[in-house]
C-alpha positions in Angstrom: 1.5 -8.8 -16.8 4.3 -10.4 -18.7 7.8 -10.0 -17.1 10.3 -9.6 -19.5 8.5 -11.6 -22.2 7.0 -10.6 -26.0 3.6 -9.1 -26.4 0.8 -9.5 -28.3 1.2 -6.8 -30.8 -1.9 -4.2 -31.0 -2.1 -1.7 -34.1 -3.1 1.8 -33.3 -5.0 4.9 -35.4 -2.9 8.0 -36.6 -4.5 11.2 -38.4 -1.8 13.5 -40.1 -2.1 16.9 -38.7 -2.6 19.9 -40.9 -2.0 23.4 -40.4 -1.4 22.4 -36.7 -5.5 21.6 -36.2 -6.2 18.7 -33.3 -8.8 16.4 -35.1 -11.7 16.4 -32.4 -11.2 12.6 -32.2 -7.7 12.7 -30.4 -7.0 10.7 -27.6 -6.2 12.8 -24.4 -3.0 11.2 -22.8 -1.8 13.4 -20.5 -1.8 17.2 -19.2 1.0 19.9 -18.8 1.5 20.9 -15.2 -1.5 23.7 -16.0 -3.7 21.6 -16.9 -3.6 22.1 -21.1 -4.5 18.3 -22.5 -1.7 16.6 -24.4 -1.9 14.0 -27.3 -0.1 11.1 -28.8 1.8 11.8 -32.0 4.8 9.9 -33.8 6.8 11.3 -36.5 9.4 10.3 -39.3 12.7 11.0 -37.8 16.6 9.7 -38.3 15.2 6.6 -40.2 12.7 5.6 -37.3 9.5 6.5 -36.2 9.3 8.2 -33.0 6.9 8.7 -30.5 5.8 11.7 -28.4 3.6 14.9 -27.5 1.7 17.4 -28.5 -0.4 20.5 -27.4 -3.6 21.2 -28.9 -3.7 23.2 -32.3 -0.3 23.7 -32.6 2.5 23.2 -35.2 5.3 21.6 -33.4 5.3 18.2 -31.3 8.1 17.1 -29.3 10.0 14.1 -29.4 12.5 12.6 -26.8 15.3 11.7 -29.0 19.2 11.7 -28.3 18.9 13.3 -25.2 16.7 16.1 -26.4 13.2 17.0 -26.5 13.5 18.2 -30.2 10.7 19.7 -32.3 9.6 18.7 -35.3 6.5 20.4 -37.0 4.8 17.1 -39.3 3.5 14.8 -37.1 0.5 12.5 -36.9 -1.9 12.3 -33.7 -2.7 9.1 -32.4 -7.0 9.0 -32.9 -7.2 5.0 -31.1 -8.3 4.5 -27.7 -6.7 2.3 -25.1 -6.0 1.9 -21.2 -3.4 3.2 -19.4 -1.3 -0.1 -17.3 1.4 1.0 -14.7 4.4 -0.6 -15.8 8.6 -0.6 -15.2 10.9 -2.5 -17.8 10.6 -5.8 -16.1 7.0 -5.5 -15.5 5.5 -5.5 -18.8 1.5 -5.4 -19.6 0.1 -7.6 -22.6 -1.2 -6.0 -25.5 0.7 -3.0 -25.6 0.0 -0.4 -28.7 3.2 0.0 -30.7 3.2 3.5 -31.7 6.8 3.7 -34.0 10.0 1.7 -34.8 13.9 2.8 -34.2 16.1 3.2 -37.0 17.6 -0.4 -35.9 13.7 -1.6 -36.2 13.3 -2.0 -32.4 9.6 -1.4 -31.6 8.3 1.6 -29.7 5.8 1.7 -27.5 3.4 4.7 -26.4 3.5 5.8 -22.6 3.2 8.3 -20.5 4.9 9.7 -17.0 4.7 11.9 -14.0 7.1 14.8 -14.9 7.2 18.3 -14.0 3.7 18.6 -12.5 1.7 16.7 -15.6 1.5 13.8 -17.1 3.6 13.5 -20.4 3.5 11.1 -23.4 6.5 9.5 -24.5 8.0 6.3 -25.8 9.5 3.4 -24.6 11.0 -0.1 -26.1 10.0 -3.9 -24.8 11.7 -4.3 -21.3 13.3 -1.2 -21.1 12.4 2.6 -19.2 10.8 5.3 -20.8 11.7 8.1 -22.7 10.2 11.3 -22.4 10.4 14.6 -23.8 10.3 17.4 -21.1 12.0 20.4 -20.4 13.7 21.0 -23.6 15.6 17.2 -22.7 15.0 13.4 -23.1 13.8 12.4 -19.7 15.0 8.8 -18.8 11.9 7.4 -16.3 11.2 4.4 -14.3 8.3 4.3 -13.1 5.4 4.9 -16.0 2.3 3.7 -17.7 2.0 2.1 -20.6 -0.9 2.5 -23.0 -2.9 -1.1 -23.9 -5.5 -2.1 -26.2 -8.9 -2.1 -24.1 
């Protein structure tokens, strides 16, 4: 674990999703409370690229941005693999995947959290807590897991 410190930079696998089809090769990341898997996606947005969730073979992925979970509808799905590190903003794992950038050029990083009965995909910057989309609002989270190169 690095506290507070740089990482080794990893580079991840996207597939553009058409017609709202989840390519077979998607990487599970999480679950809604019901159990329905949910994936990795990132999307152009505001001058970044943003990082967040989908639900198999549908249309719309949700991103936590400016304090909403907003929807956008062309997205890609991240097709990598990788290993899931608990992690806070102080306790950092090496070789986190970078999934997108902020409009400021800040790295994003793919994670995932505990929320509402599932386990949610989100985003989250070096050394800082995670954002995640839930509930129709961006979900500001402490305690979450970080996704690594294997």
């Amino acid at each position: 674990m690095l506290l507070c410190g740089i990482l080794n930079i990893a580079h991840a696998q996207w597939q553009r999703v058409n017609n709202g089809v989840t390519p077979t090769n998607a990487f599970v990341a999480g679950n809604e409370a019901d159990g329905s898997p949910l994936y990795i996606v990132r999307v152009n947005h505001e001058g970044g690229v943003q990082v967040g969730k989908a639900r198999a073979n549908t249309k719309d992925a949700f991103i936590p941005y400016g304090g909403a979970e907003v929807v956008i509808q062309n997205y890609e799905i991240y097709t990598g693999t990788g290993r899931w590190v608990q992690a806070t903003a102080c306790t950092w794992p090496q070789n986190a995947i970078v999934g997108g950038r902020e409009p400021d050029g800040r790295l994003l990083y793919i994670v995932r959290a505990t929320l509402g009965g599932g386990i949610h995909p989100g985003k989250a910057r070096l050394n800082a807590d995670a954002f995640i989309p839930h509930g129709g609002v961006e979900n500001v989270v402490t305690d979450f897991e970080v996704l690594t190169r294997n």
